[in-house]
C-alpha positions in Angstrom: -24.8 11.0 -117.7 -23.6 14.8 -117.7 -20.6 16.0 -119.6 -18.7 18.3 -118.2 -18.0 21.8 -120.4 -14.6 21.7 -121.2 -12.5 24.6 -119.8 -11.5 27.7 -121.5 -8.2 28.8 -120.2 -5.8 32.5 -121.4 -4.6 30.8 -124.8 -7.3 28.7 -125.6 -7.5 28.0 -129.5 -4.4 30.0 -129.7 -2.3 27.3 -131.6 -1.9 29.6 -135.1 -2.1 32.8 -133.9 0.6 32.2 -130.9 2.7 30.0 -132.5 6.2 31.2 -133.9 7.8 30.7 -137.2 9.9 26.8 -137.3 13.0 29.2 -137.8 12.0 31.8 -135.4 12.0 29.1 -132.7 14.6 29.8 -129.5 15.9 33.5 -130.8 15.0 35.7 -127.9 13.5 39.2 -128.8 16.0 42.1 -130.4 17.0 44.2 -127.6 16.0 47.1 -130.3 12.4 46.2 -130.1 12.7 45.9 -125.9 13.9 49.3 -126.0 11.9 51.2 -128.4 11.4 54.6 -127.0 7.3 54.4 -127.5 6.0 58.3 -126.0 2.7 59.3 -125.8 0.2 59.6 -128.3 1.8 57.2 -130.7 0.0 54.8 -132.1 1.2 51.1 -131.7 -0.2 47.5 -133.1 -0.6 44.8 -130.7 1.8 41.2 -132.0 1.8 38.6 -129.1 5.5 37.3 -129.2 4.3 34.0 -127.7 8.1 33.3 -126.0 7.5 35.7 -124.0 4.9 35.3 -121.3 5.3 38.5 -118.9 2.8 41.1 -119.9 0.9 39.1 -122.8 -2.5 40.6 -123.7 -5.0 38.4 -124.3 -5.8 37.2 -127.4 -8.7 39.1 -128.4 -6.3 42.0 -128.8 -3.5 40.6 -131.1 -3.4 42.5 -134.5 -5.5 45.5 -133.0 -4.2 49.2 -133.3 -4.2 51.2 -130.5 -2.5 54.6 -128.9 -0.2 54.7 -126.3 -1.6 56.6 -123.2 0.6 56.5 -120.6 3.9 54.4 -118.9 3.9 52.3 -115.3 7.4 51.0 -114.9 8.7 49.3 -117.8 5.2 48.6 -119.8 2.9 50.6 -121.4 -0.7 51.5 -120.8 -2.4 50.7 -124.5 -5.8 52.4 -125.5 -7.7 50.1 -127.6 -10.9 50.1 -129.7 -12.8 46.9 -129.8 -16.2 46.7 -131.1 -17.8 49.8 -130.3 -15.5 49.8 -126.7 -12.4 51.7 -125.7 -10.2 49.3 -123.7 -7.1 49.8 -121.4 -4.2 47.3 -121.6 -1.5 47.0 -119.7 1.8 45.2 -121.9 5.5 45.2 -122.3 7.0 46.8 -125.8 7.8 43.3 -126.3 4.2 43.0 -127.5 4.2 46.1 -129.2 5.2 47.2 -132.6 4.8 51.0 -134.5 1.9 51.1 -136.4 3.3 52.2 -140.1 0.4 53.5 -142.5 
């Protein structure tokens, strides 16, 4: 008998990393943090908010720093570095947060 690979869906083994604190639970983002004026050139960190599902990057890119490259609509066009690649995402500020050094 053949087993069948299990399937590996958008959040798969995500149940830390996108999970939000017990007293975090049911607050909706600050409006300050939906309306941060991002412009270009400044350089943002990628933190899943896991409430909210429009625009999520995928996994791979939570906690990575990036630069902002450009604006289409209301979401931001994120240049990232991963490995020795340069990749473009596409995500609301809602995922977004300054980078502080």
């Amino acid at each position: 008998m053949i087993m069948v690979k299990a399937p590996r869906g958008y959040r798969n083994r995500t149940r830390n990393m996108l999970r939000k604190h017990v007293r975090d639970k049911g607050h909706v983002p600050r409006l300050s943090k939906v309306l941060y004026p991002y412009k270009v050139g400044d350089r943002v960190v990628v933190k899943i908010d896991p409430s909210f599902h429009g625009g999520m990057p995928h996994k791979r890119f939570h906690g990575l720093t990036g630069s902002i490259i450009g604006k289409r609509g209301s979401a931001y066009i994120v240049k990232l570095s991963l490995g020795n690649k340069e990749k473009t995402i596409i995500t609301y500020p809602v995922h977004l947060a300054p980078f502080k050094q």
